[in-house]
PDB file with SEQRES, HELIX, SHEET and CRYST1 records, atoms N, CA, C and O in Angstrom:
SEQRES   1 A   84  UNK UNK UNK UNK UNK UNK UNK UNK UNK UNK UNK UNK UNK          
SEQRES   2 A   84  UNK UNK UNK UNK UNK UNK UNK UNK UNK UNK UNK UNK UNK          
SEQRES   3 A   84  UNK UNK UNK UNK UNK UNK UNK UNK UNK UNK UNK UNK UNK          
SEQRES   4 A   84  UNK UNK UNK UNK UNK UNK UNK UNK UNK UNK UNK UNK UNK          
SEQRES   5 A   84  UNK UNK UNK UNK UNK UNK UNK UNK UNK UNK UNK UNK UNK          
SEQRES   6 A   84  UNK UNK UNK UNK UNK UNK UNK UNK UNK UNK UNK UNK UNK          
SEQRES   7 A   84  UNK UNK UNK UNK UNK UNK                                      
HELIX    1 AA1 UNK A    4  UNK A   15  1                                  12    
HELIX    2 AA2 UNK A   19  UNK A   75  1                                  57    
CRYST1    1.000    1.000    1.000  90.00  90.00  90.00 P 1           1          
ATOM      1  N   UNK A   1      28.173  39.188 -51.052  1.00  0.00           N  
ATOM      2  CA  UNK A   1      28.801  37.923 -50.758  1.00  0.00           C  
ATOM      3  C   UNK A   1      28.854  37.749 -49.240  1.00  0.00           C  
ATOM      4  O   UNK A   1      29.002  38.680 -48.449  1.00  0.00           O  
ATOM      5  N   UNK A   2      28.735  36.630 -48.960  1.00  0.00           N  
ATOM      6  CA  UNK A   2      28.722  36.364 -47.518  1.00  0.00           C  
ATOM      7  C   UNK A   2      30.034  36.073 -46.946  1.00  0.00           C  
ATOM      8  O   UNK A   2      30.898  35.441 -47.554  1.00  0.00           O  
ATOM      9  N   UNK A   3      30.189  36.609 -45.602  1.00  0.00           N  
ATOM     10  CA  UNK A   3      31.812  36.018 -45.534  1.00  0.00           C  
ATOM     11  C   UNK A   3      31.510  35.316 -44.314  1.00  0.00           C  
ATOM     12  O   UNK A   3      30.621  35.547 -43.494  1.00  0.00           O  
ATOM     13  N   UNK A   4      32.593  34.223 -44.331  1.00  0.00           N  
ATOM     14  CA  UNK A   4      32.877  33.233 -43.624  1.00  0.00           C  
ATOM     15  C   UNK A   4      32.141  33.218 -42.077  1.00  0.00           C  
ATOM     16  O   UNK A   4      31.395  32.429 -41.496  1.00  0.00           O  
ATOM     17  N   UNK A   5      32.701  34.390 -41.776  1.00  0.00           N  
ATOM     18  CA  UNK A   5      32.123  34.716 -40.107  1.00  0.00           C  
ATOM     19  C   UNK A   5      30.662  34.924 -40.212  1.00  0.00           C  
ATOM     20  O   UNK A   5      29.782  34.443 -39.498  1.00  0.00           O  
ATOM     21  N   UNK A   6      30.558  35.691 -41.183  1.00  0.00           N  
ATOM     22  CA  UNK A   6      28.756  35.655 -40.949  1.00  0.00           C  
ATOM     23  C   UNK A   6      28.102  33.946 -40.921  1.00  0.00           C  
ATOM     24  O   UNK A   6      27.435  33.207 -40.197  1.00  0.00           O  
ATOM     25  N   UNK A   7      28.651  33.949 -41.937  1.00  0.00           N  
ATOM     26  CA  UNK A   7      28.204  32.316 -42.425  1.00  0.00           C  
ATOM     27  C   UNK A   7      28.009  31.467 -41.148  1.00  0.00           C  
ATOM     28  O   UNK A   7      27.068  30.680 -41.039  1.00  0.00           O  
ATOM     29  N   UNK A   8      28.954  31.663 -40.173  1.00  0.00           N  
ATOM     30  CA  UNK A   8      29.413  30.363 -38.836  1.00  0.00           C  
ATOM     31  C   UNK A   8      28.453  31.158 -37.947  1.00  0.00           C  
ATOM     32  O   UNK A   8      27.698  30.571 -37.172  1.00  0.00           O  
ATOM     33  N   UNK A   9      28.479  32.478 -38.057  1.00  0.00           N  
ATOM     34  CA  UNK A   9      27.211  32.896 -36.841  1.00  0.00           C  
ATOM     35  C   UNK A   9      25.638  32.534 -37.156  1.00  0.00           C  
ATOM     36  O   UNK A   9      24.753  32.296 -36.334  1.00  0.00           O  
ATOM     37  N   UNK A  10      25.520  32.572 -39.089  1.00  0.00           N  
ATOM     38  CA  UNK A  10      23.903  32.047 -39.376  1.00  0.00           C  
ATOM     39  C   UNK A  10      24.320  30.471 -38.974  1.00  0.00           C  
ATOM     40  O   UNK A  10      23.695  30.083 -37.986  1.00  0.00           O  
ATOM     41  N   UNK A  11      24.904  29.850 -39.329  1.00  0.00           N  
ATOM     42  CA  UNK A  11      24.898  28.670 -38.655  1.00  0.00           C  
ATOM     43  C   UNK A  11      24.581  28.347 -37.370  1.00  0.00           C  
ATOM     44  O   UNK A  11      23.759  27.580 -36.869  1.00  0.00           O  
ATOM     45  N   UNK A  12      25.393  29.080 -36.947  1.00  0.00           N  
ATOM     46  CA  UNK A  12      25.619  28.922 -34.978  1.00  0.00           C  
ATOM     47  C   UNK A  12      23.630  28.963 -34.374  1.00  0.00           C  
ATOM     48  O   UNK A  12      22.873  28.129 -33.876  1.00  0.00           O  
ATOM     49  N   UNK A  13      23.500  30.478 -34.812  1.00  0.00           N  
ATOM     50  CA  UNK A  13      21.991  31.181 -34.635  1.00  0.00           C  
ATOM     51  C   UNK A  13      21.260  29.577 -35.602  1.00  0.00           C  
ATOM     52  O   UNK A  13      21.691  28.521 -35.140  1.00  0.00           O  
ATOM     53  N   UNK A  14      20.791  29.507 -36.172  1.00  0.00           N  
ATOM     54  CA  UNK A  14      20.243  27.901 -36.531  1.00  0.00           C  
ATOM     55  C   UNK A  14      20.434  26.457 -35.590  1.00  0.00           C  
ATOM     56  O   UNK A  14      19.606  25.609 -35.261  1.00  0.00           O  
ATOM     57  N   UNK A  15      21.730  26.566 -35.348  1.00  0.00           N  
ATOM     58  CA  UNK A  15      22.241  25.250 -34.667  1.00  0.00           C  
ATOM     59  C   UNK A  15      21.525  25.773 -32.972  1.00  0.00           C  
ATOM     60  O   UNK A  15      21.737  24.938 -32.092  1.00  0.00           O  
ATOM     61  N   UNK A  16      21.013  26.599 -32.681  1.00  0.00           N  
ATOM     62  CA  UNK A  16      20.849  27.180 -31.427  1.00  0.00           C  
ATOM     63  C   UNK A  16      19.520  27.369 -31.499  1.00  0.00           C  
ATOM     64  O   UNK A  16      18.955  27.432 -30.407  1.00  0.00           O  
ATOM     65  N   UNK A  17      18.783  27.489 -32.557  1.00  0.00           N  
ATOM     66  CA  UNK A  17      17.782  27.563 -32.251  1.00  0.00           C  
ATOM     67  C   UNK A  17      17.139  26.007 -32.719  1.00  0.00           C  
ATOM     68  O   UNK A  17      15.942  25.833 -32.492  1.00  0.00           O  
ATOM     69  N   UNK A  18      17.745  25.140 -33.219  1.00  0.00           N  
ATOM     70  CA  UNK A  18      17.395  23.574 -32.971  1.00  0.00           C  
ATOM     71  C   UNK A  18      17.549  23.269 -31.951  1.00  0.00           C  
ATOM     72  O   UNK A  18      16.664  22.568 -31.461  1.00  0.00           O  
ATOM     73  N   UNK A  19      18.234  23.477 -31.461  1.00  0.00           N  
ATOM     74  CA  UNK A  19      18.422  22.931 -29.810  1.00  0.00           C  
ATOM     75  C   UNK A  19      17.243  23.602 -29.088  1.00  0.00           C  
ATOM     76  O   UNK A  19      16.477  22.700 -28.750  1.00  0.00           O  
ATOM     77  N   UNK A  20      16.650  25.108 -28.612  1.00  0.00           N  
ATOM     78  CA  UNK A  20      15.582  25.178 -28.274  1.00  0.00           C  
ATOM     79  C   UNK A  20      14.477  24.753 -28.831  1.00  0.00           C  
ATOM     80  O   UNK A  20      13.410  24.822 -28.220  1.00  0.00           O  
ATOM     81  N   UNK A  21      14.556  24.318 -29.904  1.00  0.00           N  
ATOM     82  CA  UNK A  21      13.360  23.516 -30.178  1.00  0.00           C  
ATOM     83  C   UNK A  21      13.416  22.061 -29.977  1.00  0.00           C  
ATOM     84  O   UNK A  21      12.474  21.328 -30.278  1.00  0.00           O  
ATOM     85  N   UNK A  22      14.381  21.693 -29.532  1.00  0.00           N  
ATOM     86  CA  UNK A  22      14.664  20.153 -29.166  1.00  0.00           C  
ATOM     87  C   UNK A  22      14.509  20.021 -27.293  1.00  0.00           C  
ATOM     88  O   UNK A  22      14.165  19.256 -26.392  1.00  0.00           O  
ATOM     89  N   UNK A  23      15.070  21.434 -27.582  1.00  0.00           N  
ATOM     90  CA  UNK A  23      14.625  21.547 -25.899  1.00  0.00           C  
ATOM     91  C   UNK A  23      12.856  21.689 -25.310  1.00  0.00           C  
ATOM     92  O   UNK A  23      12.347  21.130 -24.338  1.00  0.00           O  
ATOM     93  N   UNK A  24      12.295  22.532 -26.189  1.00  0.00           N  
ATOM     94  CA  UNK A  24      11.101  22.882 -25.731  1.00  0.00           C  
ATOM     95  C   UNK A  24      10.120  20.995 -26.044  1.00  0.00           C  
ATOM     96  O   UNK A  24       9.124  20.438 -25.583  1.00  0.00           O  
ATOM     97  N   UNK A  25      11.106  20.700 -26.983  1.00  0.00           N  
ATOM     98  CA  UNK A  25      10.161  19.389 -27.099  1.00  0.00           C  
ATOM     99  C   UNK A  25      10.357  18.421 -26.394  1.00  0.00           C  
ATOM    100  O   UNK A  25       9.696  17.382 -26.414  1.00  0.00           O  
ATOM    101  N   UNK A  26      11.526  18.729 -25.524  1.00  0.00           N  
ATOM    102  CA  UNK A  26      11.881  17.664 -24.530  1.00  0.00           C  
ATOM    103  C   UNK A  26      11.050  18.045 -23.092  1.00  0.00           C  
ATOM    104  O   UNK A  26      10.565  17.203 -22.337  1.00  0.00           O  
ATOM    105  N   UNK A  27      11.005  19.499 -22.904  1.00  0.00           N  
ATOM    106  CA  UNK A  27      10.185  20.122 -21.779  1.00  0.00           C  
ATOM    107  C   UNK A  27       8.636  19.479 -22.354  1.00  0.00           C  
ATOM    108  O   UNK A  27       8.106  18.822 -21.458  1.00  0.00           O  
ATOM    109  N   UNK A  28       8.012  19.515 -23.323  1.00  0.00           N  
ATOM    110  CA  UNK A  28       6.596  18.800 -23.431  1.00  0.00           C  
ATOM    111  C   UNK A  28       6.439  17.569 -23.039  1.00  0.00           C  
ATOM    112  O   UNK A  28       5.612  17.235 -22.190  1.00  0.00           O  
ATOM    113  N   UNK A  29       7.333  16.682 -23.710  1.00  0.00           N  
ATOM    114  CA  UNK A  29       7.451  15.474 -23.492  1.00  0.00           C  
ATOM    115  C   UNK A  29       7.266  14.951 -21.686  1.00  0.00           C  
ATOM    116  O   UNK A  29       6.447  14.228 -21.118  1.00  0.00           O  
ATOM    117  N   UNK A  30       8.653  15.850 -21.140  1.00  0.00           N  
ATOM    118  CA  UNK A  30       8.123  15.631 -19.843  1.00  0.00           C  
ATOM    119  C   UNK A  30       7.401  15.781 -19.313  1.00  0.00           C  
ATOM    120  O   UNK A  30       7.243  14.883 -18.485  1.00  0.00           O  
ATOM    121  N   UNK A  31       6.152  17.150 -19.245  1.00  0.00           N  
ATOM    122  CA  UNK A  31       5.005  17.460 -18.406  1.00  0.00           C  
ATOM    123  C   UNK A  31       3.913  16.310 -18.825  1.00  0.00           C  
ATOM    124  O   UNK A  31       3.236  15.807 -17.928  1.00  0.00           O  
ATOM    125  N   UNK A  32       3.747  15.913 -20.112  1.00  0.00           N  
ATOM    126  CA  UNK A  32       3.307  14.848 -20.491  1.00  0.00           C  
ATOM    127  C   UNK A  32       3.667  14.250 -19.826  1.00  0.00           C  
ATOM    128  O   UNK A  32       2.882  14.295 -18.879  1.00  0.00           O  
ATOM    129  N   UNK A  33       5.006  13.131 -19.460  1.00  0.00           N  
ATOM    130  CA  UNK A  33       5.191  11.861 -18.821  1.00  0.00           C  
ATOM    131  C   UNK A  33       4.651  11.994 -17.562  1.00  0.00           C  
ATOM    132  O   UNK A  33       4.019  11.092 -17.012  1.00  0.00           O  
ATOM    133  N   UNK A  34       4.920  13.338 -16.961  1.00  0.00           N  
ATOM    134  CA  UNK A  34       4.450  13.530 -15.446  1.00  0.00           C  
ATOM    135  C   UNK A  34       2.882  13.526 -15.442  1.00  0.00           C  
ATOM    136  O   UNK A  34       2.328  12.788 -14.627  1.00  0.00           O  
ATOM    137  N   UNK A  35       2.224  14.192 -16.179  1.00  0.00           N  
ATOM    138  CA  UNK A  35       0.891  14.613 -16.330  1.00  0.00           C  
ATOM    139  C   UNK A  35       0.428  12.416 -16.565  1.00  0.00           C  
ATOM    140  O   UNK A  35      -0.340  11.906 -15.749  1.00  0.00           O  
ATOM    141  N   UNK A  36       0.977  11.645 -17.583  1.00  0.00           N  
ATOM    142  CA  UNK A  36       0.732  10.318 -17.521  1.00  0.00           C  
ATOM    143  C   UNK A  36       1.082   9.394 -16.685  1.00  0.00           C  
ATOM    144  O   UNK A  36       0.506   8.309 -16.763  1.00  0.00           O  
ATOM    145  N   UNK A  37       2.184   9.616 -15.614  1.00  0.00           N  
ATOM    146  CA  UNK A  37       2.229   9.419 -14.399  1.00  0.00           C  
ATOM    147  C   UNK A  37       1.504   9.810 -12.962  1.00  0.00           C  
ATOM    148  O   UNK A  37       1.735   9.451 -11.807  1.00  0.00           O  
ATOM    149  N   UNK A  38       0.769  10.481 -13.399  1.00  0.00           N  
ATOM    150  CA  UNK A  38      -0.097  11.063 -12.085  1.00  0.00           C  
ATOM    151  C   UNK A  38      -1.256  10.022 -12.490  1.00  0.00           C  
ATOM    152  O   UNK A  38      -1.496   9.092 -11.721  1.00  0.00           O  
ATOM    153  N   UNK A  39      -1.965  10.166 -13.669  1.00  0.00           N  
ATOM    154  CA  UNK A  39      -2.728   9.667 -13.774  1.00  0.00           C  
ATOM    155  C   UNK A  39      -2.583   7.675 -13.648  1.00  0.00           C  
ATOM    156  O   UNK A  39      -3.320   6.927 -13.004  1.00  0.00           O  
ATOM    157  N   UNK A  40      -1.898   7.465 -14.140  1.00  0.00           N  
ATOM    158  CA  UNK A  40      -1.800   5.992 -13.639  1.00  0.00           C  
ATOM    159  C   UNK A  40      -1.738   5.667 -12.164  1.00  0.00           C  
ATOM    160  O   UNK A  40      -2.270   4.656 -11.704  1.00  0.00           O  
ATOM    161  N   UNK A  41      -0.934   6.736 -11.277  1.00  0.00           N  
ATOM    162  CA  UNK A  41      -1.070   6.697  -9.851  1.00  0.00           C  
ATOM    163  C   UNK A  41      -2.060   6.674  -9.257  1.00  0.00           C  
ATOM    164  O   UNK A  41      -2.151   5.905  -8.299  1.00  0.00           O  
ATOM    165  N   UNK A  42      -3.024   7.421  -9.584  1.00  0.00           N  
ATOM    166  CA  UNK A  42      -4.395   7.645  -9.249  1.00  0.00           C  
ATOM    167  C   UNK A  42      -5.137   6.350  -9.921  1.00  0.00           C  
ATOM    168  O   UNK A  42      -5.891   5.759  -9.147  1.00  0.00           O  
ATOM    169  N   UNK A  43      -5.048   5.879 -11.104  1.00  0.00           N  
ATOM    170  CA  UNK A  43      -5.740   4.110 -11.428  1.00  0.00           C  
ATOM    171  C   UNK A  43      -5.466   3.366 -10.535  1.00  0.00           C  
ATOM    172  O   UNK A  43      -6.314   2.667  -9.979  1.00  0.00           O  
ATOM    173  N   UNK A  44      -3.825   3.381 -10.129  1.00  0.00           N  
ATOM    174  CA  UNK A  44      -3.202   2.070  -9.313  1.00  0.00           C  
ATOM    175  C   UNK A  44      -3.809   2.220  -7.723  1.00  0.00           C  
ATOM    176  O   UNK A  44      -3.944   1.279  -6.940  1.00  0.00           O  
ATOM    177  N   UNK A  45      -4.116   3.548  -7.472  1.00  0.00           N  
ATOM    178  CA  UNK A  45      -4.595   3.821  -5.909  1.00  0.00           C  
ATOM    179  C   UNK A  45      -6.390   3.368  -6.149  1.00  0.00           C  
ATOM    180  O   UNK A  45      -6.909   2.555  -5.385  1.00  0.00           O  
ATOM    181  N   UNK A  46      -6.940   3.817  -6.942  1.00  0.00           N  
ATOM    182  CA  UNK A  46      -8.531   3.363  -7.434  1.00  0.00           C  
ATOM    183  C   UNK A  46      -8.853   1.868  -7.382  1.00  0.00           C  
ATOM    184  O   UNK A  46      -9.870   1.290  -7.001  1.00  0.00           O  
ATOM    185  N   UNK A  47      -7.379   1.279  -8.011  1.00  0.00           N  
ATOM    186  CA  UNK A  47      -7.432  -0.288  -8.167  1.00  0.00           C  
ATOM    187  C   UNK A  47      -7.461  -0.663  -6.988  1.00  0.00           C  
ATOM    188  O   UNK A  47      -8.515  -1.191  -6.634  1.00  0.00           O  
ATOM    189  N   UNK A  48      -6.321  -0.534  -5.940  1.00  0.00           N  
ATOM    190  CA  UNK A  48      -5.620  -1.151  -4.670  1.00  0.00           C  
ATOM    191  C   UNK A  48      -6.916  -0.882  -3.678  1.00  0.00           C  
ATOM    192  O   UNK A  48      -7.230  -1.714  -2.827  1.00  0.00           O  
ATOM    193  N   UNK A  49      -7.497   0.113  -3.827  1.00  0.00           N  
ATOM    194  CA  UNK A  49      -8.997   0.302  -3.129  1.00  0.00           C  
ATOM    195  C   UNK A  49     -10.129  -0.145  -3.579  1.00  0.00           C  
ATOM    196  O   UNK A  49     -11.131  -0.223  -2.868  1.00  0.00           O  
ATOM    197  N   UNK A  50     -10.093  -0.460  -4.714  1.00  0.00           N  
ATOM    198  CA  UNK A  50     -11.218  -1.489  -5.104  1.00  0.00           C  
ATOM    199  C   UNK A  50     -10.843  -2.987  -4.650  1.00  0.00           C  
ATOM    200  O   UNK A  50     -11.594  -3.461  -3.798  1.00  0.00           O  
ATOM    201  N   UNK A  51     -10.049  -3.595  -4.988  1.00  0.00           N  
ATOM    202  CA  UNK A  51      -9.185  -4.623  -4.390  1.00  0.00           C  
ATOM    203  C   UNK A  51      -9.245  -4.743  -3.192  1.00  0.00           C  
ATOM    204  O   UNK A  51      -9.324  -5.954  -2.990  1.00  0.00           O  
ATOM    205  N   UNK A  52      -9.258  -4.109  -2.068  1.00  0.00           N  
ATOM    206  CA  UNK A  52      -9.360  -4.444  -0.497  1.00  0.00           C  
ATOM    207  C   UNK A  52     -10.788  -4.586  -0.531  1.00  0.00           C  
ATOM    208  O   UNK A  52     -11.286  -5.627  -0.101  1.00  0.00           O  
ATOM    209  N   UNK A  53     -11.723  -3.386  -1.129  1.00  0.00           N  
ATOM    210  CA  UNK A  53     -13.623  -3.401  -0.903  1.00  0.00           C  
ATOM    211  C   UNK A  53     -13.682  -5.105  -1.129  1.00  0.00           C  
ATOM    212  O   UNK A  53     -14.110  -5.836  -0.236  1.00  0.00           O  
ATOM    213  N   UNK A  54     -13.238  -5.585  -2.325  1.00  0.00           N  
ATOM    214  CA  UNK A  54     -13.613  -6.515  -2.711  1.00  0.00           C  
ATOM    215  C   UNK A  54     -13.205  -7.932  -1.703  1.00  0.00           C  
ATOM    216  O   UNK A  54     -13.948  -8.842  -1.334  1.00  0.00           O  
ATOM    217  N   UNK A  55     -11.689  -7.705  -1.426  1.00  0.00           N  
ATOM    218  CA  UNK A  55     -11.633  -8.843  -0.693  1.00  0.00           C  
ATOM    219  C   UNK A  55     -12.331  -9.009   1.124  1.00  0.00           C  
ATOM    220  O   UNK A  55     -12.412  -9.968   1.892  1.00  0.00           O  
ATOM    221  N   UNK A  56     -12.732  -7.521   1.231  1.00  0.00           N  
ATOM    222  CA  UNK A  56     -13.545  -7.261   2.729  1.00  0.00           C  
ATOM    223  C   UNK A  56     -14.579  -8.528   2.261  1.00  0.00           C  
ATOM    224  O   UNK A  56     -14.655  -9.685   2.677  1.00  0.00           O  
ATOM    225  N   UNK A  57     -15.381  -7.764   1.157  1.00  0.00           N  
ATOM    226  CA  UNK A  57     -16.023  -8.316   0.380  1.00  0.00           C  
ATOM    227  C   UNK A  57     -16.481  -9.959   0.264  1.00  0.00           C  
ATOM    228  O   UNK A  57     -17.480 -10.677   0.216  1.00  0.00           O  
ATOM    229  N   UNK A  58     -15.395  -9.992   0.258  1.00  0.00           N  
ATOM    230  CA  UNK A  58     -15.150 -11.629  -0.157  1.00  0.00           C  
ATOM    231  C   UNK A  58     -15.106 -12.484   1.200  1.00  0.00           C  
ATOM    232  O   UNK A  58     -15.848 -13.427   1.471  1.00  0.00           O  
ATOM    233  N   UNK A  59     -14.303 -12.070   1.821  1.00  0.00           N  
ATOM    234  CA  UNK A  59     -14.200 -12.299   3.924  1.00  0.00           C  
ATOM    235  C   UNK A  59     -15.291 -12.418   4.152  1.00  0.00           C  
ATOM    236  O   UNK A  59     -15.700 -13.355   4.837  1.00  0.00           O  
ATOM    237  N   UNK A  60     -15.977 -11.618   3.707  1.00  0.00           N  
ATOM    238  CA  UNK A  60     -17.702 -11.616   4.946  1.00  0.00           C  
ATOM    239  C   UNK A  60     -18.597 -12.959   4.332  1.00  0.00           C  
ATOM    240  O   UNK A  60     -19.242 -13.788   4.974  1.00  0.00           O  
ATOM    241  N   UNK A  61     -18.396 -12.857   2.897  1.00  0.00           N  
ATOM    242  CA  UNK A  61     -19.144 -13.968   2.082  1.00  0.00           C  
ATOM    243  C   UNK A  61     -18.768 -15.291   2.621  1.00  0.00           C  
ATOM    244  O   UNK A  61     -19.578 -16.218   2.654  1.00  0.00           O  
ATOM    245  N   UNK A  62     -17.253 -15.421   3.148  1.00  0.00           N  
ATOM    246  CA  UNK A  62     -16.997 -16.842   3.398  1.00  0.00           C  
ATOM    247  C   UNK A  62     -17.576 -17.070   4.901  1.00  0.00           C  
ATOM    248  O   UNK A  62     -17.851 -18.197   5.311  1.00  0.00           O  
ATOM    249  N   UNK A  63     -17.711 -16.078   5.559  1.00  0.00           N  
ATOM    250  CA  UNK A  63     -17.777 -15.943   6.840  1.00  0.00           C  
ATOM    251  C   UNK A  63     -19.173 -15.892   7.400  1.00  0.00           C  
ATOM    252  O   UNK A  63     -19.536 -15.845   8.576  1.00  0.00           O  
ATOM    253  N   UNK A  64     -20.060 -15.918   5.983  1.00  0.00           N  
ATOM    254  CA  UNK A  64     -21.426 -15.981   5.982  1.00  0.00           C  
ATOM    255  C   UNK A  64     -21.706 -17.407   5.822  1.00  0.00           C  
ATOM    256  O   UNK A  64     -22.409 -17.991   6.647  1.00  0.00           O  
ATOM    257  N   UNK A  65     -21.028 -18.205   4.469  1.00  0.00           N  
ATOM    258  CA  UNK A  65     -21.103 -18.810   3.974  1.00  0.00           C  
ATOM    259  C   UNK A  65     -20.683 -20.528   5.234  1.00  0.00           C  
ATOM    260  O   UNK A  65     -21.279 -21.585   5.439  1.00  0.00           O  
ATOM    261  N   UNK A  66     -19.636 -20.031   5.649  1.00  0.00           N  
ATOM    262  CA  UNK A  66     -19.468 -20.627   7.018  1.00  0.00           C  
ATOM    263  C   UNK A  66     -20.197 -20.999   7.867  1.00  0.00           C  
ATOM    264  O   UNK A  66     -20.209 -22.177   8.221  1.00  0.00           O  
ATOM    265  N   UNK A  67     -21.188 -19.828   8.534  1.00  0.00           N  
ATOM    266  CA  UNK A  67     -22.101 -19.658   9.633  1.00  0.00           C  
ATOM    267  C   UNK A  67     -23.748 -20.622   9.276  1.00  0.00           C  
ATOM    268  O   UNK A  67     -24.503 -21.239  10.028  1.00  0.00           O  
ATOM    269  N   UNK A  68     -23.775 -20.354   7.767  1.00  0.00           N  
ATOM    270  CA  UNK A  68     -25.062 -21.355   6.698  1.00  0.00           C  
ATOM    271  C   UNK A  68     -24.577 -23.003   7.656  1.00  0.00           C  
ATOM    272  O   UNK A  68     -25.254 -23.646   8.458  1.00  0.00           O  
ATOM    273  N   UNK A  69     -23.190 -23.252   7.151  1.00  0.00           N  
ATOM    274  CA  UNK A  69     -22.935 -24.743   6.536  1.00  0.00           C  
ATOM    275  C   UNK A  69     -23.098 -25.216   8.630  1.00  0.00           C  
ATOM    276  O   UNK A  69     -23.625 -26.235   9.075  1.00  0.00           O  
ATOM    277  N   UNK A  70     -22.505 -24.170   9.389  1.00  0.00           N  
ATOM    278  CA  UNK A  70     -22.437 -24.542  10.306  1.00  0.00           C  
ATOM    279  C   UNK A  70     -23.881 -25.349  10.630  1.00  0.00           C  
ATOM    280  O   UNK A  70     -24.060 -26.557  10.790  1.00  0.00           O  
ATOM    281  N   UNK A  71     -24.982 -24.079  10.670  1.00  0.00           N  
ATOM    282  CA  UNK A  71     -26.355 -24.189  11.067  1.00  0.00           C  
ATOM    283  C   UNK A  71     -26.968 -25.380  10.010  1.00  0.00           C  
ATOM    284  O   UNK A  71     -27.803 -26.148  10.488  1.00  0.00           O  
ATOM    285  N   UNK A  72     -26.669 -25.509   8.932  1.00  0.00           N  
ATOM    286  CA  UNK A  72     -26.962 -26.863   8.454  1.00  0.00           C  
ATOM    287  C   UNK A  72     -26.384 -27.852   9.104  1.00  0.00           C  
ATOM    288  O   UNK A  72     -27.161 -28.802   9.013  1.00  0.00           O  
ATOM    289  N   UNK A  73     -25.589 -28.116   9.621  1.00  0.00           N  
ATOM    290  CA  UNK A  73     -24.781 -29.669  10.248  1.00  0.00           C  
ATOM    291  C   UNK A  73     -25.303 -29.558  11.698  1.00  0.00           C  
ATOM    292  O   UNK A  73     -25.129 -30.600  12.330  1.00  0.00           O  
ATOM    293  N   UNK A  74     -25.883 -28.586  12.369  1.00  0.00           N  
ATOM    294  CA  UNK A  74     -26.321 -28.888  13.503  1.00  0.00           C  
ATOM    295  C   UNK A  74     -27.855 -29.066  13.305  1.00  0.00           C  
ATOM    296  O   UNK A  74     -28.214 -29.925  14.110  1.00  0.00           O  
ATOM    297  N   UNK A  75     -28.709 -28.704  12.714  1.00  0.00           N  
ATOM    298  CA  UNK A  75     -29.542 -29.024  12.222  1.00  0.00           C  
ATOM    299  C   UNK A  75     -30.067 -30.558  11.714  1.00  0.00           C  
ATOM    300  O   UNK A  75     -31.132 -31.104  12.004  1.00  0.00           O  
ATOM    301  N   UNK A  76     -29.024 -31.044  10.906  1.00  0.00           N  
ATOM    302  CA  UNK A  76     -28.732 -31.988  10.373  1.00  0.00           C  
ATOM    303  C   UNK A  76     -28.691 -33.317  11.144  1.00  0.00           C  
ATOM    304  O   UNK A  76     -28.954 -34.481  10.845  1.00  0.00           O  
ATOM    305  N   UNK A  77     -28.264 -32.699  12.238  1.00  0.00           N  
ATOM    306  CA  UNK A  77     -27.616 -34.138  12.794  1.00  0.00           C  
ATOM    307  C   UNK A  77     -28.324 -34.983  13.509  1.00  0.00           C  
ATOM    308  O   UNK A  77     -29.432 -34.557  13.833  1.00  0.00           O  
ATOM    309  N   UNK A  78     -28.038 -36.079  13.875  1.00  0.00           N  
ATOM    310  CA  UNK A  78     -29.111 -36.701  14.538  1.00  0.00           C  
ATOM    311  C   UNK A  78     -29.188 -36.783  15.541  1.00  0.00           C  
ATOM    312  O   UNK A  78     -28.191 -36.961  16.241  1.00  0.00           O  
ATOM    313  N   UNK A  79     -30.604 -36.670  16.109  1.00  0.00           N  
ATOM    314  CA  UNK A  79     -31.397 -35.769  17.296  1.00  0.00           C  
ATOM    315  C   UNK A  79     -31.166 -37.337  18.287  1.00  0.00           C  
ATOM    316  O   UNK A  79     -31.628 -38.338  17.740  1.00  0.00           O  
ATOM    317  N   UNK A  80     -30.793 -37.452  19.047  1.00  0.00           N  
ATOM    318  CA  UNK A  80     -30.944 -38.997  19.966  1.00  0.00           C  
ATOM    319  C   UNK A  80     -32.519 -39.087  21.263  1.00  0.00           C  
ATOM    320  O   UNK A  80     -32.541 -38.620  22.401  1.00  0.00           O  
ATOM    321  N   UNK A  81     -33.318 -39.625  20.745  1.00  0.00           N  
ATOM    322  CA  UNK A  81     -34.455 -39.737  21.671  1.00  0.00           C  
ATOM    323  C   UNK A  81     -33.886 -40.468  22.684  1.00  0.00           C  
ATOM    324  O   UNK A  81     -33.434 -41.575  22.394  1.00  0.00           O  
ATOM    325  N   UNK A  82     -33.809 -40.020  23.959  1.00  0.00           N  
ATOM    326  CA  UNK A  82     -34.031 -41.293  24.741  1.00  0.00           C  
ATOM    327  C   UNK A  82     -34.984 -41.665  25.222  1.00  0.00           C  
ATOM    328  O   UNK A  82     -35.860 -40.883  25.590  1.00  0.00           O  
ATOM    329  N   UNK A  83     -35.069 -42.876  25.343  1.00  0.00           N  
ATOM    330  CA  UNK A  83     -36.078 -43.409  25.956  1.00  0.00           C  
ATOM    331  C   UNK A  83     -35.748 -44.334  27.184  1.00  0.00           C  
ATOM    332  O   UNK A  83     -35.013 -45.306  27.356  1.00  0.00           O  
ATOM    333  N   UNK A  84     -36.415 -43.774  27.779  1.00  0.00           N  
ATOM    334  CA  UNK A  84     -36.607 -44.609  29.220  1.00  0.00           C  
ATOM    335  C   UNK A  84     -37.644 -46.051  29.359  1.00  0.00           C  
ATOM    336  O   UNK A  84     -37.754 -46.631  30.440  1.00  0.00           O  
TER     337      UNK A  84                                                      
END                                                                             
């Protein structure tokens, strides 16, 4: 027959070892969140640097695109002969 005290210590020893297993699953959980936080850091830094290439990118195109429209309107314009 089991007596009382044993009984509250198999309990206790159970109730204690749920908790390390609630614990060890809370320790996974986190290296996970950290381990899925690094990695999004590293997307968001990949992004923010693709994002500047692109708008350099984009600067030079208008700045090209500029220098065209210029040389067309001087081109364009009308030449005044004089004549004497």
């Amino acid at each position: 027959m089991v007596r009382s005290s044993e009984h509250l210590h198999s309990s206790a020893q159970t109730e204690a070892a749920g908790m390390n297993l609630q614990t060890d699953e809370a320790k996974a959980m986190a290296v996970e969140i950290k381990a899925d936080n690094a990695a999004l850091e590293d997307a968001y830094q990949s992004a923010e640097a693709q994002a500047e290439k692109t708008t350099e990118q984009a600067n030079q195109m208008a700045q090209a695109t500029q220098d065209v429209l210029e040389e067309l309107q001087e081109t364009r314009a009308p030449r005044r002969r004089w004549r004497r």
